[in-house]
N, C-alpha and C positions, 0 to 999 in steps of 0.2 A: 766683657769689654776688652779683654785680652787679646780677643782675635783680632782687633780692627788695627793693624799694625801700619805705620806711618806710612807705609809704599802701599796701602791698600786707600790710604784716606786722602792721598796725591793723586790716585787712578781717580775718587771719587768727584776729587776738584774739579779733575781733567773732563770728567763727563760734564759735570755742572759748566762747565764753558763752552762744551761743545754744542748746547744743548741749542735747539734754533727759539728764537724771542717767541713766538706764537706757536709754542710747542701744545699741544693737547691735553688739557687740563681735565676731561670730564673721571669719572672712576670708572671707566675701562682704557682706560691709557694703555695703549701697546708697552711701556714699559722703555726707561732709559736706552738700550742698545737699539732697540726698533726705530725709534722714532731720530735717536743721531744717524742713523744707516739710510733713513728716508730724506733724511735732509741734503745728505751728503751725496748722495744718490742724483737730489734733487740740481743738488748747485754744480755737479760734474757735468749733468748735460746742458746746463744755464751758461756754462764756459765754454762748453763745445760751439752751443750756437754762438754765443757773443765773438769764439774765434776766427770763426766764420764768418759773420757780419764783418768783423775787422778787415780779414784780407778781401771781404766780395768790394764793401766802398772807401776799401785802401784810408781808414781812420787816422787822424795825425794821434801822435803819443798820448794827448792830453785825452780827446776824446775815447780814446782803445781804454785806457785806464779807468776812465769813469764808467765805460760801456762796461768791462768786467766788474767795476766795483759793484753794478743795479745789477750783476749777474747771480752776486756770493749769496747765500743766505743766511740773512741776519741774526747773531746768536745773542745767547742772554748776556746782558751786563755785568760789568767787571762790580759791580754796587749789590745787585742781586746776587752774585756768587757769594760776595764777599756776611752779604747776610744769613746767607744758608751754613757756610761757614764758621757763624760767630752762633750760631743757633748749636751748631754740634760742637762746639767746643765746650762749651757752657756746661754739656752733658759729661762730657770726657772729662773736663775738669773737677766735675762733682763726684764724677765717679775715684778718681783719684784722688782727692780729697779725703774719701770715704773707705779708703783701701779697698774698692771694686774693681780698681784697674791699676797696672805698676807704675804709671807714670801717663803723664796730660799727652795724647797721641798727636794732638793737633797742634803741637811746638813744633813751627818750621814747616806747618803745611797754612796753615793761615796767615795770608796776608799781612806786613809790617802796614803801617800809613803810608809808610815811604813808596811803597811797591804798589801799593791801591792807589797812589796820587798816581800817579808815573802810567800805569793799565787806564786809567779815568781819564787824564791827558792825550793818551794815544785814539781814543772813541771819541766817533762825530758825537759833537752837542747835539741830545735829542731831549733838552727840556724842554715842558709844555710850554706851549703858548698858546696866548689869547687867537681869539679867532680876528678879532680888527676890524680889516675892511676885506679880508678872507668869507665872514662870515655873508658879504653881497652873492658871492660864487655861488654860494652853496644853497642861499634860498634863490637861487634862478636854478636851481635843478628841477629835472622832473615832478618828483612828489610835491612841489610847491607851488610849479605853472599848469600844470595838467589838472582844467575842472573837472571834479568827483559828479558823478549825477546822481540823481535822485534816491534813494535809498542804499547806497553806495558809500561805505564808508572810506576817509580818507589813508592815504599812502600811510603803511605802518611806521614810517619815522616822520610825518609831518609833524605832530602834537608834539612827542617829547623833544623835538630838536628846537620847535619853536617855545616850550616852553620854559626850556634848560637857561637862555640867556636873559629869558624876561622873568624868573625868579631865583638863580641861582642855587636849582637842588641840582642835589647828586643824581647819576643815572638810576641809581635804583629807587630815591625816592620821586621821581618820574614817574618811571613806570612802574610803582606800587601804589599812585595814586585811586583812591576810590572815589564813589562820586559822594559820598558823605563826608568829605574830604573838603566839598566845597560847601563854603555859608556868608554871611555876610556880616559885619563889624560895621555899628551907625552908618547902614547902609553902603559900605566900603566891601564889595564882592571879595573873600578872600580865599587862603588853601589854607587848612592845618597839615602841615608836616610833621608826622606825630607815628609813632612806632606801635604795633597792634598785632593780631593775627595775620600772618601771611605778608608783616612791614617789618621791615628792620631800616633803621637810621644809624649810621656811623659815627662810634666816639660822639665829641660834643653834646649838643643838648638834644635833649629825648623827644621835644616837642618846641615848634616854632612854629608865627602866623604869617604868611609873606602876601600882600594884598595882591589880587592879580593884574597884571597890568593890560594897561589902555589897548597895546595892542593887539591882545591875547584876547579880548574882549571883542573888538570890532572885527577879527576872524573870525567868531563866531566859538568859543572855547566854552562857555557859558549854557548857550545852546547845546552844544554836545555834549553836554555833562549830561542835562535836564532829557535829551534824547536816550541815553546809555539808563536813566533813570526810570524814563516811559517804557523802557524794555522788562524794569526789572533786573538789571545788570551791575551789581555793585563794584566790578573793575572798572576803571577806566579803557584798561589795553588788556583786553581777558584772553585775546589770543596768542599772545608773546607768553612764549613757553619757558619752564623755571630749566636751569641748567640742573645736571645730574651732579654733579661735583658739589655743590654748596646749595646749593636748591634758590640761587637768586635770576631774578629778570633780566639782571644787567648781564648777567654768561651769555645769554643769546643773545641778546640784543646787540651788545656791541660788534658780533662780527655780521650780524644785519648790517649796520651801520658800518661797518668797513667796505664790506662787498658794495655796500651804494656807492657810495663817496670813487670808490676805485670805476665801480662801471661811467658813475656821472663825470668821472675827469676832475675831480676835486679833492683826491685822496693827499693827506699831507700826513705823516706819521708822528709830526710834532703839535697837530691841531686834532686831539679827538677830542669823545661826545663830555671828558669832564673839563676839554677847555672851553664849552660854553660855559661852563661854573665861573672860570677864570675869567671869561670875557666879562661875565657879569656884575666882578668885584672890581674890574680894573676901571668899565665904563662909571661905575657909582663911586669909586676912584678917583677920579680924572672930574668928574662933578663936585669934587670936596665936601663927601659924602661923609659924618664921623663916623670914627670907625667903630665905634660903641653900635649905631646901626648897623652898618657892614656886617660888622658879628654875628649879630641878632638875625638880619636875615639869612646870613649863611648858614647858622645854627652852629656856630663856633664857641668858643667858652671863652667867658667875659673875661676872667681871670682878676676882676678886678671885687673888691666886697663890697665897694659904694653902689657899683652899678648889678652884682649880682644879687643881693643881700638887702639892701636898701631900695632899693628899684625895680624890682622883679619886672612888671611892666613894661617899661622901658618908654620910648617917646609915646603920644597920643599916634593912633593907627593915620590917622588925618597924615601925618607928617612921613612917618614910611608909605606909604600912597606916595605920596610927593616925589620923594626920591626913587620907587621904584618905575613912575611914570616917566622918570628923568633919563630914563635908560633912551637915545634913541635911534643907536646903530641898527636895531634889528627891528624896525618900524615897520609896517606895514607899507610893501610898492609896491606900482603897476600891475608888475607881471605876476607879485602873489594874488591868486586868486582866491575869493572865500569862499568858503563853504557851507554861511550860516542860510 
């Protein structure tokens, strides 16, 4: 622990910032020096052209500035460092604690609050948000107007993108759905979102029922279950491949899901695939939906003992039906076409 001396864990800071926001996570990662030297690499000649655009259609100040700023490429957040930071402190602290090491190395390389407000202040706001009336754009895209024919299954991001805002899962429990997954509750067609072989579910609760909704139903969801079923298919999305790094659906999928949105002209960095979750809560939100339900469908922790303890149940399925039917930004239009 001795070796990692204060000017070696300032260099390591210094990487951690340098590092670009969509740097390569899988387990053969080129390794810190490569992947900064590619980026930097990257955004040298992204200024070249941008200086060039400048002086070809003679840009005023405001535009030249913005034109360089879509130039730079985007690094990790001053919040992200600052937790990768608070993760090795923790260690360096114990270690010295424990007479492993002469003294805490990370004094005056971590971050005050004062100095992480002041870095947080200086970065564009990129909290999520809900998708809106964003979320019209994005079903007029290709994979939602483009009829599938006949034995042709549909666009890899149609199903979980339509179903992310009409139940409020996460991306991975999306597309870890199986078709055993789906059953029916006093005839109320529903999904168990429920953790198993080859499923993993995030914190909160291990297992939840979210009825499916009307519109997911009259696209023909139902059907394609019962199809994937006729095959003998117990995935939903069997050909979405597991990332190397953590072995989950959601590593690949979401830079599927970037690359569309960017070729469809709909790319927004502050609207990804889990602010359809966000959309989900804000529309049953904005319906004066309680939040005791809310919970329950998002599979959040009740925190409460009347209603975890006393109520396990929770309302009759009749009445979440109700409210998730209630959702009706992301309805069924025109130009989506079905595919049951």
């Amino acid at each position: 622990m001795s070796f990692y001396s204060k000017d070696k864990l300032l260099e390591f800071r210094a990487l951690l910032c340098a590092m670009p926001k969509n740097h390569h996570k899988s387990s053969d990662s080129p390794g810190f020096y490569t992947i900064i030297d590619r980026a930097e690499a990257e955004e040298a000649g992204n200024l070249i052209i941008a200086e060039n655009e400048i002086v070809e259609h003679k840009l005023s100040r405001g535009d030249a500035e913005q034109r360089r700023a879509r130039a730079r490429v985007v690094r990790v957040r001053s919040a992200t460092v600052y937790r990768h930071m608070q993760a090795i402190q923790y260690v360096f602290r114990h270690a010295a604690d424990h007479g492993a090491a002469p003294a805490n190395a990370m004094k005056g390389v971590i971050w005050t609050t004062k100095q992480l407000d002041r870095l947080k202040a200086e970065e564009k706001d990129m909290r999520r948000l809900p998708w809106g009336d964003k979320l019209v754009d994005l079903l007029r895209t290709c994979a939602f107007t483009t009829p599938t024919g006949p034995g042709r299954d549909p666009h890899a991001v149609f199903w979980p993108t339509l179903i992310a805002p009409h139940s409020g899962m996460r991306e991975e429990e999306a597309l870890q759905l199986r078709t055993e997954d789906f059953d029916t509750m006093k005839g109320i067609p529903i999904i168990r979102v429920q953790s198993g072989e080859g499923q993993h579910i995030k914190g909160g609760t291990k297992y939840r029922i979210v009825p499916v909704h009307k519109n997911l139903i009259e696209l023909g969801l139902l059907t394609y279950v019962q199809e994937c079923r006729s095959k003998g298919q117990d995935w939903l999305f069997p050909n979405i491949d597991r990332c190397a790094a953590k072995g989950r659906l959601s590593g690949t999928f979401t830079k599927s899901f970037g690359h569309y949105r960017i070729q469809e002209g709909v790319y927004d960095p502050r609207r990804d695939f889990h602010s359809l979750r966000t959309h989900f809560n804000v529309e049953l939100k904005r319906a004066k939906c309680p939040l005791e339900i809310r919970k329950r469908l998002l599979g959040h922790k009740l925190r409460d003992i009347t209603e975890e303890h006393y109520d396990p149940e929770g309302s009759p399925i009749e009445e979440y039906k109700e409210w998730v039917d209630s959702i009706v930004s992301g309805a069924p239009t025109p130009h989506l076409r079905h595919i049951a």
